[in-house]
PQR file of N, CA, C, O and H, with PARSE charges and radii, in Angstrom:
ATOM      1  N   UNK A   1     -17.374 113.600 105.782 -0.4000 1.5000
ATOM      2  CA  UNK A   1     -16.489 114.728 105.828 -0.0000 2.0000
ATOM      3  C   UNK A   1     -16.017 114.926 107.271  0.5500 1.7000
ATOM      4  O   UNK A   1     -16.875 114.812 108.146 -0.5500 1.4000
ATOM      5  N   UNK A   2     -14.621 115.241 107.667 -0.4000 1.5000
ATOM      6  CA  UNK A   2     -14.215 115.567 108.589 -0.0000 2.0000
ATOM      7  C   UNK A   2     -14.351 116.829 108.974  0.5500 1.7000
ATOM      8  O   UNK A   2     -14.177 117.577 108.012 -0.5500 1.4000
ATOM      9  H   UNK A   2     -13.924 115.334 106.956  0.4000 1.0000
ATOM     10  N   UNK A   3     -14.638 117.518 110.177 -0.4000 1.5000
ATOM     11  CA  UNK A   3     -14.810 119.111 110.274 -0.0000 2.0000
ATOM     12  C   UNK A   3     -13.718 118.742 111.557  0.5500 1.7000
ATOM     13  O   UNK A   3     -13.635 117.612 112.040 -0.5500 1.4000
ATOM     14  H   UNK A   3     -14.780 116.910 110.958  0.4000 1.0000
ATOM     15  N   UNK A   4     -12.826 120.027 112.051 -0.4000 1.5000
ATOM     16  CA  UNK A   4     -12.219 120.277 113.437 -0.0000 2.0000
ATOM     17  C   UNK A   4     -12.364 121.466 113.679  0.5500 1.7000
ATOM     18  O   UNK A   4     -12.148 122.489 113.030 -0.5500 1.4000
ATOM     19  H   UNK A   4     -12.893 120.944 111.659  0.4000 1.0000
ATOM     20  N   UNK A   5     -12.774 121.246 114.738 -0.4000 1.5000
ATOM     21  CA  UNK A   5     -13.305 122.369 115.620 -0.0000 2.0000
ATOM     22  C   UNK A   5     -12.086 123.640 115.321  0.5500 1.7000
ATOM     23  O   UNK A   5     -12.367 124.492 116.163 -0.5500 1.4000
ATOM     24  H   UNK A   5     -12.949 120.415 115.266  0.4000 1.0000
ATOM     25  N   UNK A   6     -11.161 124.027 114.704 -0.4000 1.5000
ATOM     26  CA  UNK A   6     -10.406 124.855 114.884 -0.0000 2.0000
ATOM     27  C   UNK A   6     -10.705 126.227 114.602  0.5500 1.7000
ATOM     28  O   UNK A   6      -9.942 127.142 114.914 -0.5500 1.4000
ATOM     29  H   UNK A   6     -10.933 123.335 114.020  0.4000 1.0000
ATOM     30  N   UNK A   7     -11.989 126.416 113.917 -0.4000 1.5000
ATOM     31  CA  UNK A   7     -12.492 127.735 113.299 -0.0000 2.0000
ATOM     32  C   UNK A   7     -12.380 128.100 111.968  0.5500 1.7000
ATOM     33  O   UNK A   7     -12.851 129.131 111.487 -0.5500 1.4000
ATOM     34  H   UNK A   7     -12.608 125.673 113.664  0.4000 1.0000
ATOM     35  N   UNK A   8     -11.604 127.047 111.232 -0.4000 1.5000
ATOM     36  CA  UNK A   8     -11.545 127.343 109.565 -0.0000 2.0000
ATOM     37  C   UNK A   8     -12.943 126.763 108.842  0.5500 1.7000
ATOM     38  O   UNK A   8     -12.999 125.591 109.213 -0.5500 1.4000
ATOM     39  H   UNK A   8     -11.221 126.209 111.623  0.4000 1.0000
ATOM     40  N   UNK A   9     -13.763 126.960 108.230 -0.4000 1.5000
ATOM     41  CA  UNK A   9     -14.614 126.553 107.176 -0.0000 2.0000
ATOM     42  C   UNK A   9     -14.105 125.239 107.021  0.5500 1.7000
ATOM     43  O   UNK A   9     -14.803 124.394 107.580 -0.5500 1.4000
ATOM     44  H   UNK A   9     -13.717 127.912 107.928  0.4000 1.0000
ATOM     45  N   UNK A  10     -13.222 124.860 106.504 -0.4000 1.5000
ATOM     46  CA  UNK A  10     -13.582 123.509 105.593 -0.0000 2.0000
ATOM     47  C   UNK A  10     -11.908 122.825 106.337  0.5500 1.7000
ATOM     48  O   UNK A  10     -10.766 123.274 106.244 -0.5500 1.4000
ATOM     49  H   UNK A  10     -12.655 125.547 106.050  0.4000 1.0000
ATOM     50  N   UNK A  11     -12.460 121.569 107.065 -0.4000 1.5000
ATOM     51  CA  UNK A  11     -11.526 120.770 108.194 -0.0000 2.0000
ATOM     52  C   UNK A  11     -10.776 119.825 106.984  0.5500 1.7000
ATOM     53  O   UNK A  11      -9.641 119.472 107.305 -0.5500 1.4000
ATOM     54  H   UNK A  11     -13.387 121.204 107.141  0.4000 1.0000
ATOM     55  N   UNK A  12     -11.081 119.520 106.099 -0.4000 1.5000
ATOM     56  CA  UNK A  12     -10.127 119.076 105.066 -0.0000 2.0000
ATOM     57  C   UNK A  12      -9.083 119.561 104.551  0.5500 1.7000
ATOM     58  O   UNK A  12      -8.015 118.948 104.560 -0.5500 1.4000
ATOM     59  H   UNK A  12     -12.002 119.807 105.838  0.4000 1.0000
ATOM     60  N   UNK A  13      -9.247 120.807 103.992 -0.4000 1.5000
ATOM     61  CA  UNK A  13      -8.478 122.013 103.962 -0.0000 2.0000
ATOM     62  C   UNK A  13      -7.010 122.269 105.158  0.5500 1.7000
ATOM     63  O   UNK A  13      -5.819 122.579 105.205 -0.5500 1.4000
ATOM     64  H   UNK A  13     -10.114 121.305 103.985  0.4000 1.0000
ATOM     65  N   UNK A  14      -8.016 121.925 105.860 -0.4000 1.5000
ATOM     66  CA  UNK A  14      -6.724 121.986 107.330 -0.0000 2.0000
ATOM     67  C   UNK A  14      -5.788 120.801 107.567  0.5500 1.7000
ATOM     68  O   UNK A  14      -4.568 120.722 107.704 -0.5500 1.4000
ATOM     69  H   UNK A  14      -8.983 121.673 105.822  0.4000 1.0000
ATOM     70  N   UNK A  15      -6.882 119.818 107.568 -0.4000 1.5000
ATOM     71  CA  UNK A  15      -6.206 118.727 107.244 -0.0000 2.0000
ATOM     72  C   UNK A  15      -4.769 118.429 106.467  0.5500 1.7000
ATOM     73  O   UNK A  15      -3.592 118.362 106.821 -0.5500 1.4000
ATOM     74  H   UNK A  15      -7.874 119.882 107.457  0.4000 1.0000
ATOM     75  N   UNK A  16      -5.383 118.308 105.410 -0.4000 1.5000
ATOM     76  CA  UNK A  16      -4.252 118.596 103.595 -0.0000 2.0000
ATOM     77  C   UNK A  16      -2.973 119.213 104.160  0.5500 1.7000
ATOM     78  O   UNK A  16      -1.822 118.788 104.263 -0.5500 1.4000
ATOM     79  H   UNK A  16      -6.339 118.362 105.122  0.4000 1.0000
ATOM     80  N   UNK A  17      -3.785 120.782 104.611 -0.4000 1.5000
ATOM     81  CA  UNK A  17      -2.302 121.773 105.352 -0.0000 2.0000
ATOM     82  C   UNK A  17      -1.176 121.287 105.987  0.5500 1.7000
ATOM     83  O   UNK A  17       0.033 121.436 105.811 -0.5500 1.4000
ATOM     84  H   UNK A  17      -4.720 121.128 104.528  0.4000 1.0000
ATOM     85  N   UNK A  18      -1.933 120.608 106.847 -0.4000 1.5000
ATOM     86  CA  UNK A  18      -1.308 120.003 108.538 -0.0000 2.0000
ATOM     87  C   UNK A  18      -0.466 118.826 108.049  0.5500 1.7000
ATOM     88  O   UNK A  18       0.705 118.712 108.411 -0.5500 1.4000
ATOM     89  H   UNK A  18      -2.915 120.488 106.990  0.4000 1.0000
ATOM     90  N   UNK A  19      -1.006 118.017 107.292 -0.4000 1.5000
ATOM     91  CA  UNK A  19      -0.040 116.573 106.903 -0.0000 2.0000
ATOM     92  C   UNK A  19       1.021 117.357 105.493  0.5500 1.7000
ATOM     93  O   UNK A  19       2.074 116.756 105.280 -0.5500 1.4000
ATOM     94  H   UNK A  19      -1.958 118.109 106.997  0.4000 1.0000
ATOM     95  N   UNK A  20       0.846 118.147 104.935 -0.4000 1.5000
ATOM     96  CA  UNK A  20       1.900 118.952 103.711 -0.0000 2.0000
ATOM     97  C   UNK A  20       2.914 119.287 104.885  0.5500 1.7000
ATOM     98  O   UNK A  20       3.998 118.705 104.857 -0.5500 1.4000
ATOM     99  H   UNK A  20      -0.010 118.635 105.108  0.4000 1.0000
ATOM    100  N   UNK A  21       2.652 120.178 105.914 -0.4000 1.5000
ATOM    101  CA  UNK A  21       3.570 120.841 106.792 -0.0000 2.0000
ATOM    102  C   UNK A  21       4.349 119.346 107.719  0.5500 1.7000
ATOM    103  O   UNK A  21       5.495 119.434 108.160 -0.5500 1.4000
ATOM    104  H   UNK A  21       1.772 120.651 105.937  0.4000 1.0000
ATOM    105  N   UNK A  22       3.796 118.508 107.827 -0.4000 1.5000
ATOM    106  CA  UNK A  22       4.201 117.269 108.570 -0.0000 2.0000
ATOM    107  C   UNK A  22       5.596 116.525 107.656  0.5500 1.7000
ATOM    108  O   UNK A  22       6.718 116.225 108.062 -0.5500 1.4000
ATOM    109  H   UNK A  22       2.865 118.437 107.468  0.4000 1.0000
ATOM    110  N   UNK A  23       4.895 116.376 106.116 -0.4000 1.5000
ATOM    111  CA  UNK A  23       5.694 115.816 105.190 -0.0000 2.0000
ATOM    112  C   UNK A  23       6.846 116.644 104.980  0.5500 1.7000
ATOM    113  O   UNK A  23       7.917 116.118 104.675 -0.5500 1.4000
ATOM    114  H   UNK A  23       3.983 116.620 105.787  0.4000 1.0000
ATOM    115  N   UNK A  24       6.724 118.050 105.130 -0.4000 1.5000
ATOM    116  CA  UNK A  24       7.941 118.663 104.896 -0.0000 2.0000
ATOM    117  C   UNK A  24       9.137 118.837 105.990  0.5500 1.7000
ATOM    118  O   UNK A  24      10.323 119.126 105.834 -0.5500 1.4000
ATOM    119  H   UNK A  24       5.855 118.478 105.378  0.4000 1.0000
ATOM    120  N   UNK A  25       8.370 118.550 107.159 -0.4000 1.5000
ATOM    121  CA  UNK A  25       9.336 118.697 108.166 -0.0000 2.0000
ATOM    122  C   UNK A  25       9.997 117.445 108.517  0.5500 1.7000
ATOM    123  O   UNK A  25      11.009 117.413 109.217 -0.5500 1.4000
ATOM    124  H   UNK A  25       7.406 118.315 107.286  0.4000 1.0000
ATOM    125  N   UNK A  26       9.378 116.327 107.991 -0.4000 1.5000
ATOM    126  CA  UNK A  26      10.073 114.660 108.110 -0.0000 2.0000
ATOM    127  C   UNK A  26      10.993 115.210 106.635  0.5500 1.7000
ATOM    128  O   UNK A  26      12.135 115.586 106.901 -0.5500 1.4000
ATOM    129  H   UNK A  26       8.555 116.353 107.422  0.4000 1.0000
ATOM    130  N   UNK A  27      10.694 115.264 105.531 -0.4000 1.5000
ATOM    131  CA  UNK A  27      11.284 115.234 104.510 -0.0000 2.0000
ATOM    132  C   UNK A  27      12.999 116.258 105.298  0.5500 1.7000
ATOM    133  O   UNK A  27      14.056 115.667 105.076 -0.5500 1.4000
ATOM    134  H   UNK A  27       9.766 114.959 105.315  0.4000 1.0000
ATOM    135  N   UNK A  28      13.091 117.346 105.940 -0.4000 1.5000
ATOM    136  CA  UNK A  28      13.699 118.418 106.389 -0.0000 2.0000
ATOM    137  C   UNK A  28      14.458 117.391 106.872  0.5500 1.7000
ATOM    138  O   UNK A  28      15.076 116.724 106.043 -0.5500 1.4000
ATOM    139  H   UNK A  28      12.232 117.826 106.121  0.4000 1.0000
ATOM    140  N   UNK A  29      14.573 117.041 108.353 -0.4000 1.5000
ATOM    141  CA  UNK A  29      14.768 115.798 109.200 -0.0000 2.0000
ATOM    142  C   UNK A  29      14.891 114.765 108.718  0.5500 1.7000
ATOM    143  O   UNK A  29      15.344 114.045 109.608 -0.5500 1.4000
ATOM    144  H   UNK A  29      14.071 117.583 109.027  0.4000 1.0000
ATOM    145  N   UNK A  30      14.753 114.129 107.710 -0.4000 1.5000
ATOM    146  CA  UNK A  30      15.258 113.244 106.949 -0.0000 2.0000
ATOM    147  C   UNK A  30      16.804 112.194 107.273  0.5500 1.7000
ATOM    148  O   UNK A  30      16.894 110.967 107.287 -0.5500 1.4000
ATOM    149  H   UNK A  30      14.385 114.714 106.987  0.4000 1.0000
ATOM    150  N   UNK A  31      17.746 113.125 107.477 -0.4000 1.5000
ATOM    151  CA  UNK A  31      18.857 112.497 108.177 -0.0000 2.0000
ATOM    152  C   UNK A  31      19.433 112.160 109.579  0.5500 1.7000
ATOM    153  O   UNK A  31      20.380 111.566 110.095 -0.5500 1.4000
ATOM    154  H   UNK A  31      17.673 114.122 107.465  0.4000 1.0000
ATOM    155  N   UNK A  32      18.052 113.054 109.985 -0.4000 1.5000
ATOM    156  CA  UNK A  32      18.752 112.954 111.265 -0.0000 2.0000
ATOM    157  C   UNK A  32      17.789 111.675 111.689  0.5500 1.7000
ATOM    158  O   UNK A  32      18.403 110.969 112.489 -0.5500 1.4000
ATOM    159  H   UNK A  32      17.283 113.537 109.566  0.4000 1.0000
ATOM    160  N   UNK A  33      16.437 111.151 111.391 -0.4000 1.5000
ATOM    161  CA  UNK A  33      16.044 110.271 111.285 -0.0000 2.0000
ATOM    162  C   UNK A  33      17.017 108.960 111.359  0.5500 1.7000
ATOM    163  O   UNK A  33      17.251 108.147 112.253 -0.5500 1.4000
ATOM    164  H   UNK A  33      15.938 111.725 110.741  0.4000 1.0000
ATOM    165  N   UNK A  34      17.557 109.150 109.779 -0.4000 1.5000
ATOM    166  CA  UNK A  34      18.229 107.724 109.793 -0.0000 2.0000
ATOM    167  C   UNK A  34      19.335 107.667 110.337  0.5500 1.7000
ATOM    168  O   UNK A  34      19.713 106.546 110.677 -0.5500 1.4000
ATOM    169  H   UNK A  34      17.367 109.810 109.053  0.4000 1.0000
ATOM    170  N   UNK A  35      20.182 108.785 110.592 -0.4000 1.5000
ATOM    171  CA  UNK A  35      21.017 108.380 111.520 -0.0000 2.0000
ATOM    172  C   UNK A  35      20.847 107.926 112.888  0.5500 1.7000
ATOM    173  O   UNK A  35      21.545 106.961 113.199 -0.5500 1.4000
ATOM    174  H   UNK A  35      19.875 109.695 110.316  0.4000 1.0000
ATOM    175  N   UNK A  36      20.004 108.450 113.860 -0.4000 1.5000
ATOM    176  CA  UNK A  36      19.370 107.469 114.857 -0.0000 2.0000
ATOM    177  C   UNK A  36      18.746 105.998 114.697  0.5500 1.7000
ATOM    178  O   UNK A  36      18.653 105.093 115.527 -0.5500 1.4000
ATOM    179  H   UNK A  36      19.437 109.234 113.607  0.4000 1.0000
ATOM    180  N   UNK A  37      18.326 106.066 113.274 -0.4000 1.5000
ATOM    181  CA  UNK A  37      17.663 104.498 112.864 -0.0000 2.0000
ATOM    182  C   UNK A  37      19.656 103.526 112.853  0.5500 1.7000
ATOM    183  O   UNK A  37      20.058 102.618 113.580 -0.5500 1.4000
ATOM    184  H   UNK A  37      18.401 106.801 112.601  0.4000 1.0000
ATOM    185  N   UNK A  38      20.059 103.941 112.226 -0.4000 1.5000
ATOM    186  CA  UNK A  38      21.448 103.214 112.534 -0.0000 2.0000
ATOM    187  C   UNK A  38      22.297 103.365 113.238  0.5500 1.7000
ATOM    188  O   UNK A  38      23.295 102.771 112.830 -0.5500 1.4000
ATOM    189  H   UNK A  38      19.732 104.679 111.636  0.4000 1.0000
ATOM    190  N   UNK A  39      22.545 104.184 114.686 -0.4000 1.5000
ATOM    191  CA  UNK A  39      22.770 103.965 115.976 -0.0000 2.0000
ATOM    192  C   UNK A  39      21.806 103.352 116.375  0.5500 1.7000
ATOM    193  O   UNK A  39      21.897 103.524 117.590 -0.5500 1.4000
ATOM    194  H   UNK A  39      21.735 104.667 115.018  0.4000 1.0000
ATOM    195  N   UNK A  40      20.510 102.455 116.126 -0.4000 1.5000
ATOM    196  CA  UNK A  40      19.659 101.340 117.184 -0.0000 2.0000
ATOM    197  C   UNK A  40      20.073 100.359 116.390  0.5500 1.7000
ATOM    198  O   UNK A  40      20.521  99.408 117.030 -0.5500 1.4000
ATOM    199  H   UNK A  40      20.437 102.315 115.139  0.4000 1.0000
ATOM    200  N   UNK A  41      20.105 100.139 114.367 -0.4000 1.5000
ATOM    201  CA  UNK A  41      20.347  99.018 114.373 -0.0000 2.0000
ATOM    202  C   UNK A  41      21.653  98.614 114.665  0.5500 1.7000
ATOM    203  O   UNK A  41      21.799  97.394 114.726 -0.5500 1.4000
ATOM    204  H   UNK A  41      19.740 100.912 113.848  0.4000 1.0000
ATOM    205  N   UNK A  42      23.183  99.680 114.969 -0.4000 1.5000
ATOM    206  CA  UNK A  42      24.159  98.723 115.610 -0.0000 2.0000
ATOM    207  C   UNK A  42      24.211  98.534 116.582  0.5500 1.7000
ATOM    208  O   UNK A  42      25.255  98.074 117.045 -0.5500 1.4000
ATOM    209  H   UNK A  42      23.064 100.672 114.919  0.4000 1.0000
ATOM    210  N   UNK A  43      23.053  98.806 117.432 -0.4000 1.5000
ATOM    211  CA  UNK A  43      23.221  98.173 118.623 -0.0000 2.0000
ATOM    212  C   UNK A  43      22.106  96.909 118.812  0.5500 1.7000
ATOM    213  O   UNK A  43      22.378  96.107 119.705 -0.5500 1.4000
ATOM    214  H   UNK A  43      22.205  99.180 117.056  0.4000 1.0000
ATOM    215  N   UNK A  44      20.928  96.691 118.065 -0.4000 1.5000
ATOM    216  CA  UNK A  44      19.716  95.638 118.167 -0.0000 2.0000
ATOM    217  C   UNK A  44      20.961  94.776 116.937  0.5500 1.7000
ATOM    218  O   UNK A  44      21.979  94.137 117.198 -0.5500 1.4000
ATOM    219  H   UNK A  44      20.708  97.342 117.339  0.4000 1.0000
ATOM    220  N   UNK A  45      20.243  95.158 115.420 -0.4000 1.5000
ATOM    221  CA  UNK A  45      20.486  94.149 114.682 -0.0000 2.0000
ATOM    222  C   UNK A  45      21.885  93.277 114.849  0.5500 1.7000
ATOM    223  O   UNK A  45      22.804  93.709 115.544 -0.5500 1.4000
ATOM    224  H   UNK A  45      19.415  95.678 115.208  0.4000 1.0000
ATOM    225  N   UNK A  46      21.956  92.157 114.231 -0.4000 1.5000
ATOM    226  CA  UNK A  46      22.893  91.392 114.754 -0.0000 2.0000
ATOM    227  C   UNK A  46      23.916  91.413 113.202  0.5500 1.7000
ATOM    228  O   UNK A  46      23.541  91.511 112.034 -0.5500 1.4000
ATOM    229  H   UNK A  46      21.209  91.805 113.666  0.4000 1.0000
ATOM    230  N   UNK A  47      25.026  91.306 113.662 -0.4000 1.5000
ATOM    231  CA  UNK A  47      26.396  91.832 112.795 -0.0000 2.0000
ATOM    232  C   UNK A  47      26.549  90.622 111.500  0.5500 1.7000
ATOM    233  O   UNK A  47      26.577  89.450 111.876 -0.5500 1.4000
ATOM    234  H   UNK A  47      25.331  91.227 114.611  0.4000 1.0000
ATOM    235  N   UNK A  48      26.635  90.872 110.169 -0.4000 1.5000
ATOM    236  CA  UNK A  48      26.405  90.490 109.233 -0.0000 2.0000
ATOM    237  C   UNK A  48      27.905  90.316 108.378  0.5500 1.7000
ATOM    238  O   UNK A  48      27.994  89.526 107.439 -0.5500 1.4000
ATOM    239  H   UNK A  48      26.612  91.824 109.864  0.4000 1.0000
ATOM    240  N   UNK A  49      28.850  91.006 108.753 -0.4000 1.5000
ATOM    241  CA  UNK A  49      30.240  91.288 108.381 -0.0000 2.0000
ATOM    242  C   UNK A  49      30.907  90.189 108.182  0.5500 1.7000
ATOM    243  O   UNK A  49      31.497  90.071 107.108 -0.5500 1.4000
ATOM    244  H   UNK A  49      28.778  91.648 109.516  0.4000 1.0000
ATOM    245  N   UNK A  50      30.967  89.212 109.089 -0.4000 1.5000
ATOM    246  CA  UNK A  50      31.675  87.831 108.692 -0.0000 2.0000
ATOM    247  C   UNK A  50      31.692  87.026 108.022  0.5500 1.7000
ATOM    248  O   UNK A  50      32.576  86.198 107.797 -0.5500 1.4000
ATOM    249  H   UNK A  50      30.488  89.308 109.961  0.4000 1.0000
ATOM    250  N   UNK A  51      30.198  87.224 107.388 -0.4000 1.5000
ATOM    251  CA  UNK A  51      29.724  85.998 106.893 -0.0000 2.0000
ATOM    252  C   UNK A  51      29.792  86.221 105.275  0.5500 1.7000
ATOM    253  O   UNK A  51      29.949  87.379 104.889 -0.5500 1.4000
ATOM    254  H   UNK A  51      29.480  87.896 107.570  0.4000 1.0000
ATOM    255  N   UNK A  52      29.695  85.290 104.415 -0.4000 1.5000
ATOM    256  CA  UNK A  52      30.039  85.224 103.057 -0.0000 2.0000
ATOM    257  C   UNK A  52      28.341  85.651 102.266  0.5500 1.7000
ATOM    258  O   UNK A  52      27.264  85.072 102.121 -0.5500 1.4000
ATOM    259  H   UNK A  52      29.567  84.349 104.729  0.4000 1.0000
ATOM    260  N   UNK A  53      28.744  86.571 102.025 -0.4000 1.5000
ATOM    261  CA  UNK A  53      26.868  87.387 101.175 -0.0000 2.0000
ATOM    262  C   UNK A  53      26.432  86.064 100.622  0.5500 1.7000
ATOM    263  O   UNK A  53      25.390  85.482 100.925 -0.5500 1.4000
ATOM    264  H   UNK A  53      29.618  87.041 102.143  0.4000 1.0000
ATOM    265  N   UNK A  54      27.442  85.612  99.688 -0.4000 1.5000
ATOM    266  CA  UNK A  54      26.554  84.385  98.837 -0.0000 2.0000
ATOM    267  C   UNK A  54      25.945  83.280 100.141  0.5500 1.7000
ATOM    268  O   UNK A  54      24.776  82.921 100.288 -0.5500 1.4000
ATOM    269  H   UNK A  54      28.289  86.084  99.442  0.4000 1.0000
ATOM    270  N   UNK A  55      26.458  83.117 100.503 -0.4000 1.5000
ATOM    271  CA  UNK A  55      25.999  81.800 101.802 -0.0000 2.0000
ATOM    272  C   UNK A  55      24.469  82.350 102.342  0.5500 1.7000
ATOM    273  O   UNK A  55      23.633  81.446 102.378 -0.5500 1.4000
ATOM    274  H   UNK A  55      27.407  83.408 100.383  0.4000 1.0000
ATOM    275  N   UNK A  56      24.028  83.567 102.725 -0.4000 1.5000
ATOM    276  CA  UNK A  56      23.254  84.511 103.601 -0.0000 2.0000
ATOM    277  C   UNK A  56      21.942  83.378 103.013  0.5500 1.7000
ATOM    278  O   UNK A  56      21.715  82.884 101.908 -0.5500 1.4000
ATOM    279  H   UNK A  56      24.707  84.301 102.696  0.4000 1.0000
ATOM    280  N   UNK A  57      21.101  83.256 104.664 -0.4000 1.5000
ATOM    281  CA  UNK A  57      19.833  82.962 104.530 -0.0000 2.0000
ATOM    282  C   UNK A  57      18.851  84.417 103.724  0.5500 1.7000
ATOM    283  O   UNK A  57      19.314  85.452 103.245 -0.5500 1.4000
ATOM    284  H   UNK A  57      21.285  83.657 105.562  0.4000 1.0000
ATOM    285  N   UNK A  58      17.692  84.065 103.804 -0.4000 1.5000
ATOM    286  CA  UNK A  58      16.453  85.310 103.191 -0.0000 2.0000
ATOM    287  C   UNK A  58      16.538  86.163 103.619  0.5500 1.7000
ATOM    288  O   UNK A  58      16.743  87.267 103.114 -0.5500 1.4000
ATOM    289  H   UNK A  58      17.315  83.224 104.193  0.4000 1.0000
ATOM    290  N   UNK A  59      16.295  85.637 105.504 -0.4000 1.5000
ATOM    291  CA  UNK A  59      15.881  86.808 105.903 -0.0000 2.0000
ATOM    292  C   UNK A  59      17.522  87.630 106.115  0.5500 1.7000
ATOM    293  O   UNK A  59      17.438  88.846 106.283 -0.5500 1.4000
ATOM    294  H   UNK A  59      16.129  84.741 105.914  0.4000 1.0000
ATOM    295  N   UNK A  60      18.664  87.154 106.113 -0.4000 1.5000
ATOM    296  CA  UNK A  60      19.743  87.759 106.360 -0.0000 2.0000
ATOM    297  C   UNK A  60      19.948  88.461 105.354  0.5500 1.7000
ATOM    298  O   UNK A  60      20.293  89.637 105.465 -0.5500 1.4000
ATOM    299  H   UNK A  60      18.733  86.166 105.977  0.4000 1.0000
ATOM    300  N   UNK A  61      19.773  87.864 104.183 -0.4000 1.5000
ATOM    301  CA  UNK A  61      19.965  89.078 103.025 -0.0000 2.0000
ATOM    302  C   UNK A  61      18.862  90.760 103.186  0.5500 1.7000
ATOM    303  O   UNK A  61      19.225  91.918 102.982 -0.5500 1.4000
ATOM    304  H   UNK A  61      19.494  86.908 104.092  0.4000 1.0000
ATOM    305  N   UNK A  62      17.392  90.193 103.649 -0.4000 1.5000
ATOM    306  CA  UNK A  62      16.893  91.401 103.999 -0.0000 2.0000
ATOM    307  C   UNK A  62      17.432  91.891 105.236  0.5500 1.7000
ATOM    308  O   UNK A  62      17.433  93.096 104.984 -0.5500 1.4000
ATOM    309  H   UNK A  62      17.097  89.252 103.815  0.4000 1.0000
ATOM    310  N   UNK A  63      17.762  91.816 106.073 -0.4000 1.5000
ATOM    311  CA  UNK A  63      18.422  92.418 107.074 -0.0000 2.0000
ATOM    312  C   UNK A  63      19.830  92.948 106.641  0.5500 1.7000
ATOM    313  O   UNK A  63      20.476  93.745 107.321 -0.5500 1.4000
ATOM    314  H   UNK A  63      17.761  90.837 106.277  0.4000 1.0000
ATOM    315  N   UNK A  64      20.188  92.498 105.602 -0.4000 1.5000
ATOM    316  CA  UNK A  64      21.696  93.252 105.111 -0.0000 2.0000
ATOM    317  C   UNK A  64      21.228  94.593 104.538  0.5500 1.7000
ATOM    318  O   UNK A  64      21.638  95.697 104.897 -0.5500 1.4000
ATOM    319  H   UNK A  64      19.663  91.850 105.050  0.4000 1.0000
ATOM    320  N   UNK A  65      20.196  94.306 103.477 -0.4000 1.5000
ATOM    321  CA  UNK A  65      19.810  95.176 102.807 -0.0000 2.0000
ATOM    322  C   UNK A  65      18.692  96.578 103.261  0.5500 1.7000
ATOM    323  O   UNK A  65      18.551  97.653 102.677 -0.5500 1.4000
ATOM    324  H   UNK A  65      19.863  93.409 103.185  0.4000 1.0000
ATOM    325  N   UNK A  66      18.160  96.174 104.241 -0.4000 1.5000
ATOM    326  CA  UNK A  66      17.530  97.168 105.152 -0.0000 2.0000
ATOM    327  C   UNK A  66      18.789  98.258 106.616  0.5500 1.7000
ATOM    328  O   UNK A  66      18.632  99.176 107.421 -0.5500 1.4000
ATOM    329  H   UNK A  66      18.274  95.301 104.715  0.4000 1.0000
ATOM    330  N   UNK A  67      19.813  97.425 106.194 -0.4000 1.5000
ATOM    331  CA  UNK A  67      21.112  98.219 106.910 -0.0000 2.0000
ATOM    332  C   UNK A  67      21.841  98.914 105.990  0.5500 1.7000
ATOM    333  O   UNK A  67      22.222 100.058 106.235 -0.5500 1.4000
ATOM    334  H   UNK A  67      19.941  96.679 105.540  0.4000 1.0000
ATOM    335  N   UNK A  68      22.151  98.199 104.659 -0.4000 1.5000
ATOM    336  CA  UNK A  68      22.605  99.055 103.469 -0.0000 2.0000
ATOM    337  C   UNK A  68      21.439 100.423 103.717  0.5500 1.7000
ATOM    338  O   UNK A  68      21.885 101.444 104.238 -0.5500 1.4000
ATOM    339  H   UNK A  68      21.842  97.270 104.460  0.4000 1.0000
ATOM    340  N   UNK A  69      20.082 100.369 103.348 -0.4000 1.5000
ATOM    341  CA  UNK A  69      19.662 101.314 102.682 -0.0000 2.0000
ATOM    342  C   UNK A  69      19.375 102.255 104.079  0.5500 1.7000
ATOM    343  O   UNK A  69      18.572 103.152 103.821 -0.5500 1.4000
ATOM    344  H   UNK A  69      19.719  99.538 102.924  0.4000 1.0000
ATOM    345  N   UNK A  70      19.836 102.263 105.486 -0.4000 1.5000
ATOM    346  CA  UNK A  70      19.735 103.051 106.206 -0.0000 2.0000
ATOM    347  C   UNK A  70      20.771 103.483 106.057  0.5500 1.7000
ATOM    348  O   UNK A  70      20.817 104.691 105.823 -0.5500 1.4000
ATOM    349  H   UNK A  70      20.488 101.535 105.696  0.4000 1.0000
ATOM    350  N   UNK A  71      21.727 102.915 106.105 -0.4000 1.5000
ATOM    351  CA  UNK A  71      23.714 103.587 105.870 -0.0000 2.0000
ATOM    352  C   UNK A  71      23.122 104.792 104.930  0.5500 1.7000
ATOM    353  O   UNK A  71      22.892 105.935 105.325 -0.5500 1.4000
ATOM    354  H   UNK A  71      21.690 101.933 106.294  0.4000 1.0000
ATOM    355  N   UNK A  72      22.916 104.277 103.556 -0.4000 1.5000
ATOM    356  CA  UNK A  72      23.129 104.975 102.419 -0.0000 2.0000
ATOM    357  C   UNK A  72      22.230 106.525 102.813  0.5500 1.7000
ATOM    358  O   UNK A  72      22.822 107.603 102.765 -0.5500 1.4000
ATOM    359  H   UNK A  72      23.102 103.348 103.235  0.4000 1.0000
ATOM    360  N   UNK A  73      20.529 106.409 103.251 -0.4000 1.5000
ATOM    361  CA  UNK A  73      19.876 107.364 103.722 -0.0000 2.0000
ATOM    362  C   UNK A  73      20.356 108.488 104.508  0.5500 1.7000
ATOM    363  O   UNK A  73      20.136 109.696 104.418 -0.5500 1.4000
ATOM    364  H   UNK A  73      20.048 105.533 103.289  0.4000 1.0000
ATOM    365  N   UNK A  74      21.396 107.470 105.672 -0.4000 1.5000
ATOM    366  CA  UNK A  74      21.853 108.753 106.708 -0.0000 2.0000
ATOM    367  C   UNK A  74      23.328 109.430 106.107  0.5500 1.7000
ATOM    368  O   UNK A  74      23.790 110.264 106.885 -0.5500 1.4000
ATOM    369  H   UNK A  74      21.575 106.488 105.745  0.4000 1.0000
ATOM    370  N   UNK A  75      23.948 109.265 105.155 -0.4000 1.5000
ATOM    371  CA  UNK A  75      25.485 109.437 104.753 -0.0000 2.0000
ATOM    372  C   UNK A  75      24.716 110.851 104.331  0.5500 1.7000
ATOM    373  O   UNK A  75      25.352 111.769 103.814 -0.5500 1.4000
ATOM    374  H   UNK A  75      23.572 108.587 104.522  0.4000 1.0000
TER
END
C-alpha cells in the first residue's frame, strides 16, 4: 500500500483523486496538445505529399498515418 505523507487517511484515495483530476485536465487540453504535436511534426517529420500512397514504404505509411490522426485530433 502506498501512504503520502499529505494528512488524508488512506494515500490511495488521494492517489485515484490526483490522476482523475490529471485525466481531466489532459482530456480539457486535449487540443491544444495536438496542435503543438503538429507544429513539431511539420517541422521534424519529413513531407509525405509527393509521393504516390500506393508506392509508400511501412514505415511511411505509419508516419502518414500518425500525421493524419494528429491533423484530425487537433481540427
Amino acid at each position: 500500500m502506498i501512504v503520502l505523507g499529505t494528512g488524508f487517511g488512506n494515500g490511495i484515495i488521494t492517489i485515484v483523486l490526483l490522476l482523475l483530476i490529471i485525466l481531466f485536465m489532459m482530456l480539457f487540453q486535449k487540443k491544444y496538445i495536438f496542435r503543438s504535436l503538429a507544429v513539431m511534426n511539420k517541422l521534424i517529420m519529413p513531407k509525405l505529399y509527393k509521393k504516390d500512397i500506393t508506392k509508400l514504404k511501412n514505415y511511411e505509411k505509419g508516419i502518414l498515418g500518425y500525421r493524419y490522426w494528429v491533423t484530425k485530433n487537433s481540427l
